[in-house]
TORKOL-4160 file (C-alpha; in steps of 0.2 Angstrom, whole numbers, padded with zeros to 4 digits, m for minus):
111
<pt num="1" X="0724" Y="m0046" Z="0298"/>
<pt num="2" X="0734" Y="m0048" Z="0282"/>
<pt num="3" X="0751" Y="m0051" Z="0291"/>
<pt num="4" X="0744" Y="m0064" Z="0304"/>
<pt num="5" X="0750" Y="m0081" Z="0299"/>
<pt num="6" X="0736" Y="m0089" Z="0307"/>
<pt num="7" X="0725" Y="m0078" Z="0300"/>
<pt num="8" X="0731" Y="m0086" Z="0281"/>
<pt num="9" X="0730" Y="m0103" Z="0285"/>
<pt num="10" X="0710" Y="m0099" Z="0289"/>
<pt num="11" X="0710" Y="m0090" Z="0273"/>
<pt num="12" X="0721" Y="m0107" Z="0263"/>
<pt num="13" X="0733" Y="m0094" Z="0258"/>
<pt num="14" X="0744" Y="m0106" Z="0268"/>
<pt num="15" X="0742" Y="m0126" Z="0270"/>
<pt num="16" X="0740" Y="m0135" Z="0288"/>
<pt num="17" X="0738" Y="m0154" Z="0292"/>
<pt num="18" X="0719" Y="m0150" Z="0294"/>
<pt num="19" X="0713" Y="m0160" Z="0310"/>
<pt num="20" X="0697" Y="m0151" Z="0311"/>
<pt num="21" X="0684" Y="m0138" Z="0302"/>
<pt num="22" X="0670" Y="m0128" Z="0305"/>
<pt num="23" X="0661" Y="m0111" Z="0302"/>
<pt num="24" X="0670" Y="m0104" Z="0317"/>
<pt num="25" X="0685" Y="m0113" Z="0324"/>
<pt num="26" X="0702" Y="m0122" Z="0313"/>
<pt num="27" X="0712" Y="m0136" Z="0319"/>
<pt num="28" X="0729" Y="m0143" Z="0314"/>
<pt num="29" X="0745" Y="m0147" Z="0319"/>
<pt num="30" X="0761" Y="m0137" Z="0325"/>
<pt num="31" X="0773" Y="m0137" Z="0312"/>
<pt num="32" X="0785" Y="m0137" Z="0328"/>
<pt num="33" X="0779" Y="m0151" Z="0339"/>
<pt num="34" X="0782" Y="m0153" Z="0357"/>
<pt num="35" X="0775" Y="m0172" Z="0358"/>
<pt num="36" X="0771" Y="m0184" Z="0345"/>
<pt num="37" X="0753" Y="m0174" Z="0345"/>
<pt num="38" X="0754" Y="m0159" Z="0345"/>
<pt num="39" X="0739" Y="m0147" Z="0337"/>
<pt num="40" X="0731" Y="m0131" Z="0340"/>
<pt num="41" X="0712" Y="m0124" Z="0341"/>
<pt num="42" X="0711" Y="m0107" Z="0333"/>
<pt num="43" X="0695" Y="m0096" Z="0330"/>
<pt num="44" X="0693" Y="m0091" Z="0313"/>
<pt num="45" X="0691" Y="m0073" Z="0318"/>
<pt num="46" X="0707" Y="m0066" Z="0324"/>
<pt num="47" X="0708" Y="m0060" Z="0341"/>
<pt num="48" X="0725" Y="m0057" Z="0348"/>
<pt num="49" X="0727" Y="m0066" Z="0362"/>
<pt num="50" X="0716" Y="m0070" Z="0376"/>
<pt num="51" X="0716" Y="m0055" Z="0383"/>
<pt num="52" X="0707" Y="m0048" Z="0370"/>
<pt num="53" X="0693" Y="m0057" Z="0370"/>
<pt num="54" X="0678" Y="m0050" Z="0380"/>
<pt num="55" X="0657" Y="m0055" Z="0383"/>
<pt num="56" X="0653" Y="m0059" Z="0366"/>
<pt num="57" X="0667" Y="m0073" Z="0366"/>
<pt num="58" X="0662" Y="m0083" Z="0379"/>
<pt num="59" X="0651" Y="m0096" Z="0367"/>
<pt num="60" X="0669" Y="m0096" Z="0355"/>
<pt num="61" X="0681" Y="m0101" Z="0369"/>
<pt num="62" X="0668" Y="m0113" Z="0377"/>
<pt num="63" X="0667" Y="m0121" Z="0359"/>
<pt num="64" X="0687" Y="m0122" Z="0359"/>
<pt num="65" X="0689" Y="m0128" Z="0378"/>
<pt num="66" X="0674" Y="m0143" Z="0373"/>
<pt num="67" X="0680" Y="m0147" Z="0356"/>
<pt num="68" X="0701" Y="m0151" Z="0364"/>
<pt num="69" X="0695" Y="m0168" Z="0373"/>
<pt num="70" X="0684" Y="m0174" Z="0355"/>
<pt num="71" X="0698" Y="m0168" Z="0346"/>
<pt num="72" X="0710" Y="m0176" Z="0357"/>
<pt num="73" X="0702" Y="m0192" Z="0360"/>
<pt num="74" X="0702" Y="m0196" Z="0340"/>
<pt num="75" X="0721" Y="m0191" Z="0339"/>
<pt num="76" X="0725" Y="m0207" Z="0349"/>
<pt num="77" X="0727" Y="m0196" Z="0368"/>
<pt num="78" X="0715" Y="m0207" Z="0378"/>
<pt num="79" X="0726" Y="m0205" Z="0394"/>
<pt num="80" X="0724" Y="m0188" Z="0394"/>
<pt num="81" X="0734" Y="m0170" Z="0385"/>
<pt num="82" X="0740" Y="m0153" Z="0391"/>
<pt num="83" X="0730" Y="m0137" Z="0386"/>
<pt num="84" X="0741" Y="m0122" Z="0383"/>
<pt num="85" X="0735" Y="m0105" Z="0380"/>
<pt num="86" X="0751" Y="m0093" Z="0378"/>
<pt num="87" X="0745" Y="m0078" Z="0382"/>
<pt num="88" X="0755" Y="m0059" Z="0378"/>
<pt num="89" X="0774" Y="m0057" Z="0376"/>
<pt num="90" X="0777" Y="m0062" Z="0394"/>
<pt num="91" X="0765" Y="m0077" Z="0392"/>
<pt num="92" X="0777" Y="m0085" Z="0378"/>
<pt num="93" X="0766" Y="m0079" Z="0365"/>
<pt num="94" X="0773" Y="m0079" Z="0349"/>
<pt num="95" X="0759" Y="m0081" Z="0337"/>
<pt num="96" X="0747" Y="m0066" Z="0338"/>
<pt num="97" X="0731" Y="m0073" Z="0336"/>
<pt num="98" X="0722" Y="m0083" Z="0349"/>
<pt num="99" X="0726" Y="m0100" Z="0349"/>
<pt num="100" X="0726" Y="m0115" Z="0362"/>
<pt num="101" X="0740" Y="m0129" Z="0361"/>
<pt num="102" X="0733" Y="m0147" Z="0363"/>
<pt num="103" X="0750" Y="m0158" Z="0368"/>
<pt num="104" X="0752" Y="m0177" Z="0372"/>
<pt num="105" X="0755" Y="m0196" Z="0369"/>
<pt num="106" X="0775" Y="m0193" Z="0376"/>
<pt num="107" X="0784" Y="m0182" Z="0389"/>
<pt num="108" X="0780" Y="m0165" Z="0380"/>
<pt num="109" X="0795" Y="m0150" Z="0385"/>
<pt num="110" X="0789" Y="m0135" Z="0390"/>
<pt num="111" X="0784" Y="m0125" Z="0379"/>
């Protein structure tokens, strides 16, 4: 989507702190953290939120659920993190593109 911030950080239109990168999936930090780590898991292809996702997603999520704790693990939380996944306006959603927070290493505040 061409108004989709998320969707022009894939596309470099907009920089990130790059934590991660491959053909399908984006990581990088929060411009707004909540902890001293703070980064987000993102599919490349936009889908709005989890609630849109359907069949043909479940290899994508399971990717994103397996690649937090790797991810994680090298960003120094080794005593464990928070997974957030905001879901719709009454989820907290801001964002419209499906994304998963990764939180830790301090006493995060809700989100």
């Amino acid at each position: 989507m061409s108004d989709c911030i998320f969707c022009k950080i894939v596309a470099g239109e907009i920089p990130c702190r790059k934590v991660y990168e491959d053909s399908d999936l984006l990581a990088f930090h929060d411009i707004n953290p909540v902890a001293p780590v703070h980064f987000m898991i993102i599919p490349k292809e936009h889908i709005e939120s989890l609630q849109d996702t359907h069949a043909r997603h479940e290899m994508l999520l399971g990717r994103m659920l397996l690649l937090a704790p790797y991810l994680a693990k090298e960003q120094g939380l080794n005593d464990g993190f928070r997974t957030v996944i905001n879901t719709g306006r009454g989820g907290g959603q801001e964002v419209f593109h499906l994304h998963m927070h990764i939180i830790g290493g301090g006493g995060p505040r809700p989100l």
